[in-house]
C-alpha positions as CSV (number, residue, x, y, z in Angstrom):
1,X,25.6,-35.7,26.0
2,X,21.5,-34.7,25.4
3,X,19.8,-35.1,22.2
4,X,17.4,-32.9,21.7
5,X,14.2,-33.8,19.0
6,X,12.6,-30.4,18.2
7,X,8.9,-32.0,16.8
8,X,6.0,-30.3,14.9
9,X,2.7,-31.9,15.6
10,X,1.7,-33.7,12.3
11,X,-1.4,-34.8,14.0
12,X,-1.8,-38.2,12.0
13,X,-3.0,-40.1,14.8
14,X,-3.6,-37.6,17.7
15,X,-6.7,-39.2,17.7
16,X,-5.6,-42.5,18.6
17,X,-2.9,-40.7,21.0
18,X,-5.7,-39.3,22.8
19,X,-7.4,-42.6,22.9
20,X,-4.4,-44.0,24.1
21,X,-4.0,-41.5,27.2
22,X,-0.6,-41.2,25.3
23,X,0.5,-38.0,27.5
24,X,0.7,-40.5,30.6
25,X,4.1,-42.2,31.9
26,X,5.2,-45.8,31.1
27,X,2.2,-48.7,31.6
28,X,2.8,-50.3,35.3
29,X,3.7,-54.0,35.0
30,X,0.6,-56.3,36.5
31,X,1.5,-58.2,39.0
32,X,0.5,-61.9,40.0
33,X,-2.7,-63.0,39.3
34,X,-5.3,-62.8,43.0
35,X,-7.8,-62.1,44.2
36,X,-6.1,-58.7,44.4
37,X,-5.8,-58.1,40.9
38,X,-9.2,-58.5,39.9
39,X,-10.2,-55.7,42.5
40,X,-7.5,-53.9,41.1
41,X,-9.1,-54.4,37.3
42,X,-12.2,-53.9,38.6
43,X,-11.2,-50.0,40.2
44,X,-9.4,-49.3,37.1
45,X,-12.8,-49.4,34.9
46,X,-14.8,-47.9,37.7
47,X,-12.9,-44.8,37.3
48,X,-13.6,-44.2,33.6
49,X,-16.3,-46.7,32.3
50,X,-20.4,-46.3,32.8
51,X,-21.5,-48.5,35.3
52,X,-24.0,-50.8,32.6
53,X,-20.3,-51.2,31.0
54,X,-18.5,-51.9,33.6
55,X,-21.3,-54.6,34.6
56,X,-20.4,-56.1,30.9
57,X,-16.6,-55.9,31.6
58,X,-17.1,-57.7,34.5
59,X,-19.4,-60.4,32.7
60,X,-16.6,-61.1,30.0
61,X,-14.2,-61.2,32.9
62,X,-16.5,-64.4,34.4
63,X,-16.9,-65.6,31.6
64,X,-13.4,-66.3,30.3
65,X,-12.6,-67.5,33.7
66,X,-15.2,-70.3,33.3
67,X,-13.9,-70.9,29.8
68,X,-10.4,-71.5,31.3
69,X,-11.0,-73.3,34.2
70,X,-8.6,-76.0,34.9
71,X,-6.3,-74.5,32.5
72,X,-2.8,-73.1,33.4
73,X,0.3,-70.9,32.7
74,X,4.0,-72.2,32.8
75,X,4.0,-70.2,36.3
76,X,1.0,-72.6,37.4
77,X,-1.2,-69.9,37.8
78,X,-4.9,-69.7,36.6
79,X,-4.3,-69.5,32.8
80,X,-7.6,-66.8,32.9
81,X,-4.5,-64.0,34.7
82,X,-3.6,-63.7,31.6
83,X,-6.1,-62.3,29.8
84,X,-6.9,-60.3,33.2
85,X,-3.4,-58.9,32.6
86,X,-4.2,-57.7,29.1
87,X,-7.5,-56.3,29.7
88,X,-5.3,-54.6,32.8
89,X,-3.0,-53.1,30.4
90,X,-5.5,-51.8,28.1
91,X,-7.8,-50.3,31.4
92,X,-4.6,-48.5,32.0
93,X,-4.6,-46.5,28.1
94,X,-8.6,-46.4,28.9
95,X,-9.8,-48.1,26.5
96,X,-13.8,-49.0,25.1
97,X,-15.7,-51.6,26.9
98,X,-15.7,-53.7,24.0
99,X,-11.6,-53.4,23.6
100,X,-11.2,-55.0,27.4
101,X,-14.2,-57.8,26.9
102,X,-11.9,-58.8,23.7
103,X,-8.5,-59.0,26.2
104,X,-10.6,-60.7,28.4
105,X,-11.8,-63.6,25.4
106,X,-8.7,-63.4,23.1
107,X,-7.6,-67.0,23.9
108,X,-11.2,-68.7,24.3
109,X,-11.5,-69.4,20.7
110,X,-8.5,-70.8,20.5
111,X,-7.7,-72.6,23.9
112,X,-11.3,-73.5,24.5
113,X,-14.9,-75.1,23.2
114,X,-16.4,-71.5,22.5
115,X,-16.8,-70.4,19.2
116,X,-17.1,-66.9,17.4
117,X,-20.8,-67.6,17.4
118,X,-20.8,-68.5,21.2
119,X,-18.9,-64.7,21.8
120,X,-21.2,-63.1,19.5
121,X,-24.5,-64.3,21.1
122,X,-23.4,-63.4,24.4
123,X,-21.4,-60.0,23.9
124,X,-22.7,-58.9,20.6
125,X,-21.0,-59.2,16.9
126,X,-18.7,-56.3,17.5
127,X,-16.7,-57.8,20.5
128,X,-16.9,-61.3,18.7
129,X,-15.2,-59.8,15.5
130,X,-12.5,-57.9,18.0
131,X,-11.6,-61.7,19.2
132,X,-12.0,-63.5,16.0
133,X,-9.3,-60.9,14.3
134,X,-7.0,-61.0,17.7
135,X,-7.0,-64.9,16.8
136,X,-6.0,-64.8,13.4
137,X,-3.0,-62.7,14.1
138,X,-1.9,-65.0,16.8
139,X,-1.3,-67.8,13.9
140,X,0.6,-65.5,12.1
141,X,4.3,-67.1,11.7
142,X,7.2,-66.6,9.5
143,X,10.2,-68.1,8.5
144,X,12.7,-65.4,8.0
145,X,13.3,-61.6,9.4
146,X,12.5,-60.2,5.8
147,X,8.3,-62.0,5.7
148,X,7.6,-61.0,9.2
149,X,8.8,-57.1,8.3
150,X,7.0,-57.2,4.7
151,X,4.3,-59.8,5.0
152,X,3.3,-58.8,8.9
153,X,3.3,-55.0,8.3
154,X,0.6,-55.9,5.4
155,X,-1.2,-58.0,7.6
156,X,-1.4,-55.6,10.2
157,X,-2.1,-52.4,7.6
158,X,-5.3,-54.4,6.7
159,X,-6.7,-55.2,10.4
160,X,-6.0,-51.9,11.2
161,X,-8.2,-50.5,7.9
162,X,-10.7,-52.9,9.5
163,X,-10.7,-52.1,13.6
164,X,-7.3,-50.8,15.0
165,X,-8.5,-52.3,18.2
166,X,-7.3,-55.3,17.1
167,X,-3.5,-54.8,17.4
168,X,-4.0,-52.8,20.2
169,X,-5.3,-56.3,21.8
170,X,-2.4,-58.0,20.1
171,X,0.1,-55.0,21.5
172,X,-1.1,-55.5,25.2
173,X,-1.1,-59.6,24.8
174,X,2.4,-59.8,23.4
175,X,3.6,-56.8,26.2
176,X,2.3,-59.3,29.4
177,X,3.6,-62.5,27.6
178,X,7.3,-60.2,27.5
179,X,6.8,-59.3,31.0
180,X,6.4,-63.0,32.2
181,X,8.8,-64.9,30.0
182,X,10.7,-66.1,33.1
183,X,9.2,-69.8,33.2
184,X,9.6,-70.4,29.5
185,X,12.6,-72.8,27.8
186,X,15.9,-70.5,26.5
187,X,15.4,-71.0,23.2
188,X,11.6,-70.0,23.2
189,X,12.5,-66.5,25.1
190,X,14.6,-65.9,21.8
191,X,11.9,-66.9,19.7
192,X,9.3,-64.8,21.6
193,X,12.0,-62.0,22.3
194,X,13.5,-61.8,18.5
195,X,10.0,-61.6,17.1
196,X,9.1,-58.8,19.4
197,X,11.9,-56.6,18.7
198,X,11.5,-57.0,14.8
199,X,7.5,-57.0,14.7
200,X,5.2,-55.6,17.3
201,X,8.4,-52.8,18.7
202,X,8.0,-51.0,15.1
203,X,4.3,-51.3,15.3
204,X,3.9,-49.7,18.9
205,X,6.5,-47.2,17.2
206,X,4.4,-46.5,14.1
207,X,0.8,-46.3,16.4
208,X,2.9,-43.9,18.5
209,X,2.6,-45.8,21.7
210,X,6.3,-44.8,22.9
211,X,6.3,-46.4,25.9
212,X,4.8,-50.0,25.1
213,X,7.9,-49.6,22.3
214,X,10.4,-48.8,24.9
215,X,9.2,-51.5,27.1
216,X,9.6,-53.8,24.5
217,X,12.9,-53.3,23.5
218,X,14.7,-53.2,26.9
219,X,12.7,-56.6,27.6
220,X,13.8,-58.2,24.5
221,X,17.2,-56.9,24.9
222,X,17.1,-58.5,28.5
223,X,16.1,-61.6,27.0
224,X,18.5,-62.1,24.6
225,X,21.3,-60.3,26.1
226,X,20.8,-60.7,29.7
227,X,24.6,-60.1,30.9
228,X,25.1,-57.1,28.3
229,X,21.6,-55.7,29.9
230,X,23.0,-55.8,33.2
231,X,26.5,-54.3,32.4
232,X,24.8,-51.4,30.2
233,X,22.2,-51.0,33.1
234,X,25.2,-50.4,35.7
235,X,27.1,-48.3,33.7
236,X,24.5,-45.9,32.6
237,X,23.5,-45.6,36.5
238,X,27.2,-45.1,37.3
239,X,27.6,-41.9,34.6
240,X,24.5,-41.0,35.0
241,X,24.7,-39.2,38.7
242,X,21.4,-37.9,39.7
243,X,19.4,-38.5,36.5
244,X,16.1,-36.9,37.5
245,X,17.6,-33.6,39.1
246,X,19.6,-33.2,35.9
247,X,16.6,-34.1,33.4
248,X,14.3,-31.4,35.5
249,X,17.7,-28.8,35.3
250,X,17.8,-28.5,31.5
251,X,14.1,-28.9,31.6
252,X,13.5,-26.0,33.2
253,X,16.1,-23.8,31.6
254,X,14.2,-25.1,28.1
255,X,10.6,-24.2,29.1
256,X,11.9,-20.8,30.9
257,X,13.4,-19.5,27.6
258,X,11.2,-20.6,25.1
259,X,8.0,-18.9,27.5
260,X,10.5,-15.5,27.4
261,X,10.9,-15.7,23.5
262,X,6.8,-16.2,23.8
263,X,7.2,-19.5,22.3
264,X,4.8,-22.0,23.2
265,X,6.2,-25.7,23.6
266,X,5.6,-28.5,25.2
267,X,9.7,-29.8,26.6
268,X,9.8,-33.6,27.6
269,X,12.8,-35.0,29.0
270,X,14.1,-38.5,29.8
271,X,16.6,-40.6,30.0
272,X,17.2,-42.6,27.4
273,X,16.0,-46.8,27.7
274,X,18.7,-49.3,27.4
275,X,17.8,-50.5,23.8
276,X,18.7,-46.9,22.6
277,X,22.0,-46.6,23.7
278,X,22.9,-50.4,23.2
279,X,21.8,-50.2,19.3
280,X,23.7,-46.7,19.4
281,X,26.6,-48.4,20.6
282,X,26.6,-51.4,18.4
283,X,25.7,-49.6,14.9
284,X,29.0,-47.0,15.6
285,X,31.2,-49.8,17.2
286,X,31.4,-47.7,20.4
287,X,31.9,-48.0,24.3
288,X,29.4,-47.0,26.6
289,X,31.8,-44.1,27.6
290,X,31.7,-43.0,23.7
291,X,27.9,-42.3,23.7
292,X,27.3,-39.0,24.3
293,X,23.5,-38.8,24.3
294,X,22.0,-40.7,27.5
295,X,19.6,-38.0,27.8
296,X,17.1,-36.6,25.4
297,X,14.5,-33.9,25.3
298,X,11.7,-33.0,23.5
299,X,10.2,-29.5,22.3
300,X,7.0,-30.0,21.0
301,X,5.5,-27.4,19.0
302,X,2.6,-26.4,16.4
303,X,4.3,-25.8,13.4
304,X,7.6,-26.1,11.0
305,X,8.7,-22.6,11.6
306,X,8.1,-22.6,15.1
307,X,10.6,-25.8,15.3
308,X,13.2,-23.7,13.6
309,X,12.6,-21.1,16.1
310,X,13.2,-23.4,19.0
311,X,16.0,-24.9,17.5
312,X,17.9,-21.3,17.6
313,X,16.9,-21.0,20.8
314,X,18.1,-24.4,21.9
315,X,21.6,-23.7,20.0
316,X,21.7,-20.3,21.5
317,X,21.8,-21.8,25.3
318,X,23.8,-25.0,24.4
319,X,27.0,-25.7,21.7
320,X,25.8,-28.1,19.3
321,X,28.0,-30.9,18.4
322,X,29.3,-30.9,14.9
323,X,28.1,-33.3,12.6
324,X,25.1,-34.0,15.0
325,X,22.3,-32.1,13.5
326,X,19.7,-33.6,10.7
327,X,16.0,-32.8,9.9
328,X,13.0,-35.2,8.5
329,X,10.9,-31.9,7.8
330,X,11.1,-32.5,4.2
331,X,10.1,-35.9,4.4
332,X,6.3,-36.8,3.0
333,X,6.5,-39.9,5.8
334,X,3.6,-39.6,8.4
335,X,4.2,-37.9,11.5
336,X,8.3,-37.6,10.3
337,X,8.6,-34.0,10.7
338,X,11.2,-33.2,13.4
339,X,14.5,-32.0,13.8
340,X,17.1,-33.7,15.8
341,X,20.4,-32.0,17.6
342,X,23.3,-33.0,19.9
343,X,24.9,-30.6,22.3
């Protein structure tokens, strides 16, 4: 019923991960766009950000509103929520100053009379190249599943040689545009939703940015699969009992024994997000009532032997399930050295 991913620390990006604030829960949806929300935005940078770069924050905000004005979502609110949305999501991972003035301007080049030039003079050359890049993804298209997995993954490799902050613009864009795609026409929430699930969910996977990944999978199963969302969602509540007092149970009993065999770990635990267990489901043909893994737990550790170590100790307190054990510790991937186990 629990997998269990026993994970040395490669380290490939725990710089980024850091950047991130990757060791914090899933990023809060923003709400409607008010008043409200730009005081909201405005708390969020004050708590982390200089005051002089705040100041700038707050001038790109003004800015971009100006740009915008008269200009609208599907909703019919102030098309400049938006990019107050994306900036919001971003504030939330605490990220530069010149990260959140892109969010802010990612549509003006496109949507509006400003230029690169325009952003450049007033902001500097390093927010105007942020915006510039975040434009030329958004043109990006393909025809097929197979060019947006080859050709977009190139695409991407090469604005990330050049400023990672770019897709991490892109990332938080496409995330609100998932969140609101309520308004839109059915066919364009496949669109939107399809291209989600087989582009920017791998890439959030690859940057490590678990949770943006999980939200985008359960919202683009929701989307194209609303009914079988809702059923899965019910049943997994129904088995489930009381998730969290569970999830803290075998969390405990993990961190207690690995600290008395002087093993030092960090132990996650969770329950797993609806996109899991439904692509479980469909890729072994089997009921909800088949899956046996709706919780998972990870022991994070500092090296390959240490991960063997907690696996014994994991086996020793819980009967593994046969069949259910495999290891990426051989593999030269990036940041694919784990073991996984069933029990």
């Amino acid at each position: 019923m629990v997998a269990t991913t026993l994970q040395a620390l490669s380290g490939s990006f725990s710089g980024l991960s850091a950047r991130l604030g990757h060791s914090s829960t899933a990023v809060p949806p923003v709400g409607h766009f008010s008043n409200s929300s730009l005081a909201a935005f405005e708390q969020l940078i004050a708590d982390y950000l200089p005051l002089d770069q705040a100041q700038q924050v707050r001038r790109a905000y003004y800015y971009s509103e100006q740009a915008h004005y008269g200009q609208t979502r599907r909703s019919g609110e102030p098309y400049v929520s938006h990019p107050l949305a994306v900036a919001s999501i971003l504030a939330r991972m605490h990220m530069d100053a010149q990260s959140l003035m892109a969010a802010l301007l990612h549509d003006v080049i496109e949507d509006t009379g400003v230029n690169k030039e325009d952003i450049g003079a007033q902001f500097g050359e390093e927010v105007a190249e942020l915006v510039d890049g975040v434009s030329k993804l958004t043109h990006v298209e393909f025809d097929s599943v197979e060019l947006r997995q080859a050709e977009n993954f190139q695409k991407m490799t090469l604005a990330m040689a050049k400023d990672i902050r770019v897709i991490l613009v892109k990332l938080a864009d496409r995330l609100h545009n998932m969140r609101t795609l309520g308004v839109l026409n059915r066919e364009k929430v496949k669109r939107i939703a399809g291209e989600t699930l087989d582009i920017y969910a791998p890439i959030a996977m690859r940057l490590g940015m678990n949770e943006v990944r999980m939200e985008f999978e359960d919202l683009g199963l929701k989307a194209l699969y609303p009914m079988r969302a809702r059923r899965l969602e019910a049943a997994r509540k129904a088995a489930s009992g009381n998730r969290k007092q569970l999830v803290d149970q075998i969390k405990d009993q993990l961190t207690q024994t690995l600290a008395r065999e002087g093993l030092a770990a960090t132990v996650i635990g969770r329950e797993k997000h609806l996109f899991s267990i439904y692509s479980k489901m469909k890729a072994k043909r089997k009921s909800f009532s088949e899956v046996m893994d709706i919780f998972a737990f990870r022991l994070i550790v500092d090296s390959v032997d240490d991960c063997y170590r907690a696996l014994g100790m994991v086996h020793s307190l819980y009967k593994p399930v046969p069949g259910e054990f495999k290891t990426t510790l051989l593999s030269l991937k990036p940041m694919a050295t784990n073991l996984c186990t069933r029990f």
